[in-house]
C-alpha positions as CSV (number, residue, x, y, z in Angstrom):
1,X,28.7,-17.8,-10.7
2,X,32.4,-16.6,-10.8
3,X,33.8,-13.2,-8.6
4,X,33.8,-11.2,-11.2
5,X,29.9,-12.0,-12.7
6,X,29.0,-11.3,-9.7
7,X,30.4,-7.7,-9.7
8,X,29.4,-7.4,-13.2
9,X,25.5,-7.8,-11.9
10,X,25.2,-5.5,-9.0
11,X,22.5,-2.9,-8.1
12,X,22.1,0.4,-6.9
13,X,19.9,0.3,-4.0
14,X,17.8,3.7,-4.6
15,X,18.5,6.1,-2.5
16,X,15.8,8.3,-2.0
17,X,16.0,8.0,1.6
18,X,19.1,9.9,2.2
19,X,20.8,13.3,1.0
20,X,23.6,14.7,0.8
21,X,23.7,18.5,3.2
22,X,26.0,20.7,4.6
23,X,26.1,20.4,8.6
24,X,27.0,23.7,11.2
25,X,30.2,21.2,12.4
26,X,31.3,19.0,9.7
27,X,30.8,19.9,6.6
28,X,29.4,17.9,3.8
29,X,27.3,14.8,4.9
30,X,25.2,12.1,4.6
31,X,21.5,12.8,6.2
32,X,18.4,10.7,6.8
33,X,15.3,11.8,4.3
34,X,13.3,9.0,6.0
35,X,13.4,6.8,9.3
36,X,16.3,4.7,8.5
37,X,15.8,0.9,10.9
38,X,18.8,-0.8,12.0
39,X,20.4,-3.4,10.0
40,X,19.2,-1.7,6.7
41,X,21.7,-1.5,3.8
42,X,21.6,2.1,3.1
43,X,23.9,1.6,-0.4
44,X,26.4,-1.1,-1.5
45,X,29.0,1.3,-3.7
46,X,31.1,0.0,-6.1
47,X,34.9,0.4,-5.4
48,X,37.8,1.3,-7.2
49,X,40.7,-0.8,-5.4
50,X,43.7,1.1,-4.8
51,X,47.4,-0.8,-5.2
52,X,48.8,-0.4,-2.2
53,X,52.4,0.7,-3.7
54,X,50.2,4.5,-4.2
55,X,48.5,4.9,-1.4
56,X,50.9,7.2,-0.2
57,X,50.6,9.2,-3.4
58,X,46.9,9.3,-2.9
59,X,47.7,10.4,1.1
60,X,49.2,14.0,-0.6
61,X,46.0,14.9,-2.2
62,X,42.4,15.5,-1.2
63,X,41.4,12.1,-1.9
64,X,42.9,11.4,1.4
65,X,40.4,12.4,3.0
66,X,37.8,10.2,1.4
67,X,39.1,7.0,0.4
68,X,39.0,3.7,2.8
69,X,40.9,0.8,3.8
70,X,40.5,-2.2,1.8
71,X,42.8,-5.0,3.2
72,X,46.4,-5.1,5.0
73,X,47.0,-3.3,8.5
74,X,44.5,-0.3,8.0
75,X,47.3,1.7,10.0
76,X,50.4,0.6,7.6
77,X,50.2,-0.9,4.5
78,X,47.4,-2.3,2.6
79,X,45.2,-1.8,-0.5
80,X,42.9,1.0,-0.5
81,X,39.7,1.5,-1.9
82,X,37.5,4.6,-3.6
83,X,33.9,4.2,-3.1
84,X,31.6,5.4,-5.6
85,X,28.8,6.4,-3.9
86,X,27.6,8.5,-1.2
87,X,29.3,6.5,1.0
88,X,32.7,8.6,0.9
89,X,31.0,11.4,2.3
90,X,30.3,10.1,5.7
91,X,31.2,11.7,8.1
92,X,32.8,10.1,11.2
93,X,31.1,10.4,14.8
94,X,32.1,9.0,18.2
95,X,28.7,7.1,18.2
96,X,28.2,6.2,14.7
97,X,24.6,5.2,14.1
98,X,25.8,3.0,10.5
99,X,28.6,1.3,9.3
100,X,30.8,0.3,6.4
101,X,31.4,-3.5,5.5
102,X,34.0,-4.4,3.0
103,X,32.2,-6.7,0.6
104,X,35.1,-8.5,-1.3
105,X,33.4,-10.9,-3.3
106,X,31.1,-8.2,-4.9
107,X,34.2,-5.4,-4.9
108,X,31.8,-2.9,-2.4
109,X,31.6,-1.0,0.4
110,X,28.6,-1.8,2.1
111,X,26.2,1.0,4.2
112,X,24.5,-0.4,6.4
113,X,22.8,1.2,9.5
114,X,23.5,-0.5,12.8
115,X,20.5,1.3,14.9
116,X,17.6,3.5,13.9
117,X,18.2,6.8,12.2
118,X,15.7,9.5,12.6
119,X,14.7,11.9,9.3
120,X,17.1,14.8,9.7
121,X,19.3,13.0,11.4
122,X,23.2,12.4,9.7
123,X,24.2,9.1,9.2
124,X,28.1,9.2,10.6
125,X,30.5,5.5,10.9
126,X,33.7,5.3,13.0
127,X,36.3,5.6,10.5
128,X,38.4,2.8,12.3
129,X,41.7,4.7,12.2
130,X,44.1,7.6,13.7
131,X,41.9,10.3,13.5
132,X,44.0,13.5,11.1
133,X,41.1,15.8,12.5
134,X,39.2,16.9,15.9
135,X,36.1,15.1,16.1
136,X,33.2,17.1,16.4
137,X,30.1,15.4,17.5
């Protein structure tokens, strides 16, 4: 199967486990409807890859603030990538309880839940980067 009938066959995982709330500190997030296990792919998003020639132009708007490293040095230059999911609205934490794979092949940014995530409880990744904001876990 070639790259790109791979992407052409992909599936959302339902996602009736998680919603989307406001939290008191950070805003908009990602939260656990149901006990989420560790090592469970919460979604695998599709991705719109960036060119890295406008990434800075992309770094001037709003969308700064939710798109992700796809390749290069994720502190200089590189590809970026847009995830189409609820992926882009995680939040980050100091002890993320989930975290984001790049999924080349498939063109995806993978969810997946590195220990066990309680109901209520927001699902939060380490963003990997220089942090633009105070953390507020």
């Amino acid at each position: 199967m070639s790259a790109e009938t791979a992407r052409a066959h992909l599936r959302p995982i339902p996602n009736h486990g998680i919603e989307i709330r406001t939290s008191s500190t950070r805003g908009r997030g990602v939260f656990a409807r149901t006990e989420i296990a560790a090592g469970t792919v919460i979604e695998t998003a599709p991705v719109l890859v960036i060119p890295a020639v406008d990434c800075p132009a992309l770094d001037r708007t709003i969308i700064h603030d939710y798109y992700f490293h796809w390749d290069g040095d994720p502190e200089g230059t590189g590809r970026g990538a847009i995830g189409l999911g609820v992926v882009t609205l995680c939040n980050h934490g100091s002890h993320p309880n989930a975290k984001v794979e790049r999924n080349f092949r498939r063109h995806t940014l993978d969810l997946i839940a590195t220990g066990r995530i309680a109901p209520g409880e927001e699902v939060t990744i380490d963003y990997g980067c220089t942090l633009w904001f105070e953390p507020r876990d």
